[in-house]
C-alpha positions, 0 to 999 in steps of 0.5 A, a space after each residue: 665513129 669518126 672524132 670531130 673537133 669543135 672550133 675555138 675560133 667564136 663564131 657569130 653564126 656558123 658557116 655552112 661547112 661547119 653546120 654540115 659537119 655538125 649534122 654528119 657528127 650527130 648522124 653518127 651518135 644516133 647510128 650507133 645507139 639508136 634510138 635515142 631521145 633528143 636529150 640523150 643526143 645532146 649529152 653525147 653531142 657535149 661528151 664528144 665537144 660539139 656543142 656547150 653544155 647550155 640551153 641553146 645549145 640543146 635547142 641547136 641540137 634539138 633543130 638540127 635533128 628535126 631538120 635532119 628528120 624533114 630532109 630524110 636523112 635521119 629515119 624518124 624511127 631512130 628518135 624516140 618519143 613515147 610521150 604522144 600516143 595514140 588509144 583505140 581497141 584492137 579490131 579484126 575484119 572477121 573471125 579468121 583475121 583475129 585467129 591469124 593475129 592472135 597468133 602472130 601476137 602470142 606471148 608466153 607467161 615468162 614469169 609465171 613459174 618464177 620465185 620473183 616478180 620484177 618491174 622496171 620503173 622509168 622517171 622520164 615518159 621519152 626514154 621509154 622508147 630506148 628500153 622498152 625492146 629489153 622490156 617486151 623481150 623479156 615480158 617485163 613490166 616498164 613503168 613510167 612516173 612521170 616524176 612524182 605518180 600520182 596516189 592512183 598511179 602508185 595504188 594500182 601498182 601496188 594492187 598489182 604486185 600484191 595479186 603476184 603474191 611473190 617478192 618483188 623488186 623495183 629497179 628504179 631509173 632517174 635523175 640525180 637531182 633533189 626532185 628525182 631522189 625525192 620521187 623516188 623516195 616517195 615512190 618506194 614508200 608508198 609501194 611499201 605502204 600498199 603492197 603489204 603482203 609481198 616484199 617489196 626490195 626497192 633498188 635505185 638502179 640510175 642514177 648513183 654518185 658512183 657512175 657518174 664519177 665511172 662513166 664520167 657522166 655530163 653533169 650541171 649544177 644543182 638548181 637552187 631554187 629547188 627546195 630540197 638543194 640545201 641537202 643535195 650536193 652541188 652537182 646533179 645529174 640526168 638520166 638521159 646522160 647515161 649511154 643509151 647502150 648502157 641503160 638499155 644493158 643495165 635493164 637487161 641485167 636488172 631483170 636477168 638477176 631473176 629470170 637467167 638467159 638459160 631459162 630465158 631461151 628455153 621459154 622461147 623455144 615453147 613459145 615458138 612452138 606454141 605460137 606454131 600452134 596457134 598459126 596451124 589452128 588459123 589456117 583452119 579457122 574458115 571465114 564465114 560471110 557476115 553482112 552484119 545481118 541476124 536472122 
């Protein structure tokens, strides 16, 4: 990646070769570590020294990709939003469709031999779309709190666990702030509380102190007017701060702690085979004409 300078000369408004260079240094970050949410791009963009560490500054950031995304030059697809999504049911045209779909969407139990049960808890709904190919890979759970879950949210998880009747381990991804400690606090008490007939190990995975000061992460000060600063230390920190490469690595460690890659790669080559299976049996499935009439 090429290193852009930022100018010290203030400016009240930058000149169109200033504005061109910013774009083709934002292009670069997202190329590399891709995909990206906007906010993740923005830290990268203050680590690098193109834009201040501000509010308008991110929304600078923030305008600069949406005109990227308009002009065709940025794929939509290298930004990640998992906040909007769209409810509706699988369906097939016929019963051969569904057999040929069923086989192209087969996945295997990975776990179901396994001694642990693990899932992987996520703060922020945006950064969802930046784990989730580690996840599906390896047919993992991604869970998303939103912050503080609801009672319900955390009841329905807690039933989950207990039906797997084996340990499990939550590896927990938030900010290091007063509100995201506190989240998680809570979130690990109460799935403790209702997920009582399996052990629950509870680990805060991101953020920690210590990777802040390792990776020098971006930081900003702790918000006063939360109720819970008077505790926490002056500096907080956002998840979205962590290199997506590196969050995207820490998850794939997390959940290769209990299902190792010689495992992992022996699963595979069964769910290739069984998947094969499935494609020689649709090919049989004969469509048969339906006009949506009984006799």
């Amino acid at each position: 990646m090429s290193v852009y300078e930022a100018s010290r000369i203030k400016r009240s408004r930058a000149t169109k070769a200033e504005i061109e260079k910013r774009h083709l240094f934002l292009l670069e970050i997202v190329a590399a570590m891709k995909p990206m949410t906007v906010r993740q791009v923005f830290y990268q963009a203050t680590v690098a020294g193109l834009v201040d560490k501000t509010e308008p500054a991110y929304g600078k950031v923030q305008r600069d990709l949406v005109k990227l995304r308009r002009e065709g030059i940025l794929p939509y697809s290298w930004i990640a939003d998992s906040t909007r999504w769209q409810r509706k049911p699988m369906t097939f045209r016929d019963p051969s469709e569904a057999a040929r779909r069923t086989a192209d969407f087969y996945r295997k139990n990975l776990w179901a031999d396994a001694k642990d049960y693990i899932e992987i808890w996520l703060e922020k709904d945006a950064l969802a779309g930046v784990v989730f190919d580690v996840t599906a890979m390896y047919d993992c759970p991604l869970m998303v709190s939103r912050g503080y879950a609801s009672l319900t949210f955390l009841h329905q998880a807690a039933e989950n666990i207990n039906k797997t009747g084996k340990p499990t381990y939550i590896y927990h991804f938030g900010d290091y702030d007063p509100s995201g400690q506190d989240a998680a606090s809570k979130i690990e008490d109460e799935l403790r509380e209702f997920a009582d007939e399996v052990d629950v190990h509870f680990c805060r995975a991101a953020v920690r102190p210590e990777q802040i000061e390792q990776w020098n992460l971006p930081t900003r000060p702790t918000k006063k007017s939360d109720t819970r600063s008077k505790r926490f230390g002056k500096v907080s920190c956002e998840l979205d701060a962590i290199h997506p490469q590196h969050l995207r690595q820490m998850v794939k460690d997390a959940i290769e702690r209990h299902l190792p890659a010689a495992q992992f790669d022996k699963l595979m080559v069964a769910e290739k085979s069984e998947r094969d299976f499935l494609t020689l049996w649709a090919s049989l499935v004969k469509d048969e004409p339906n006009d949506g009439l009984s006799d």
